[in-house]
N, C-alpha and C positions, 0 to 999 in steps of 0.2 A: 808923176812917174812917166819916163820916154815911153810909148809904145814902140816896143823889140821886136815882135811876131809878126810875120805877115800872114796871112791863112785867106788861102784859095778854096773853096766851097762851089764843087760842081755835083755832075749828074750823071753816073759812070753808066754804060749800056744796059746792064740791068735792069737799071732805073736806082738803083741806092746811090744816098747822099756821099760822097768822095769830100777827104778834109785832105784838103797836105800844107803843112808851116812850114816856113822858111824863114832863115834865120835876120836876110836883111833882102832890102830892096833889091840890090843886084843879084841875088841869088833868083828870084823871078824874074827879074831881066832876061835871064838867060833859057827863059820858058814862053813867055809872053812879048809881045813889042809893047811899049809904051809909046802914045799917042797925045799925050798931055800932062798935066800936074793939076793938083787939086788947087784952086785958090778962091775957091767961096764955103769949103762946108765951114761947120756951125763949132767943129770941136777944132779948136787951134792946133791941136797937136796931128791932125791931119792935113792940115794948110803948105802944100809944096811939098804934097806925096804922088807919086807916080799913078797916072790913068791909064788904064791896058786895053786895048784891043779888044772886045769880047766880052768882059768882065765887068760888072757894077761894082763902082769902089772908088777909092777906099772908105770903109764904115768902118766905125768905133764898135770893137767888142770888149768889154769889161776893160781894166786898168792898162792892158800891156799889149793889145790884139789887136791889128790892122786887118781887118778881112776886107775881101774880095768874091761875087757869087756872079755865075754864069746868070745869062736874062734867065731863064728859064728857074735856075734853082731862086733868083731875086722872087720872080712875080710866083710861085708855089708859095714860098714862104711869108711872102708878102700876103697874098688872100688867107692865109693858115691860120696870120696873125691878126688879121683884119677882121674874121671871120666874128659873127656871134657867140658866144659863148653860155649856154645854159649851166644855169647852178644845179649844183647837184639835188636839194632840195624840188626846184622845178621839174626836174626831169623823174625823180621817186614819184610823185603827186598827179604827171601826166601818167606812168607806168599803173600807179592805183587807179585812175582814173578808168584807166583802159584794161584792168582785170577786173574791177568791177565798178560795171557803169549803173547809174543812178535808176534808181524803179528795179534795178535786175534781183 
């Protein structure tokens, strides 16, 4: 399936995550400069898509999604996802542990 969507993922003053899709490449054209074209990622269907100014991209999201994320929302999301992850079992068992510790 072509990927149709393009989705810009920033970081509005706030601080909350900002989504806006557009419908094709030149419709972000008309927001962003492009600065180059993709011709090494790994998903074909991103191979001679537009690289913007500002923006990490284009990445593969699900079947039909070209995103795009400012540095800033890339490396949050990046450490988010990078991050350890305790199971839920681990973290009941440290909680027992720590309402009632041993000898008490």
């Amino acid at each position: 399936m072509k990927k149709d969507t393009f989705r810009v993922v920033t970081r509005g003053a706030d601080g909350q995550i900002r989504i806006r899709d557009y419908d094709s490449a030149e419709a972000l054209l008309k927001r962003h400069v492009q600065v180059g074209i993709d011709d090494c990622s790994a998903d074909l269907d991103l191979r001679g898509l537009p690289v913007f100014r500002g923006l990490i991209g284009p990445i593969p999201e699900g079947k039909n999604i070209i995103r795009y994320e400012s540095p800033e929302v890339f490396e949050t999301l990046t450490k988010d996802w990078s991050a350890p992850r305790t199971s839920r079992r681990a973290r009941n068992k440290a909680r027992q542990a720590e309402e009632h510790p041993p000898g008490a």
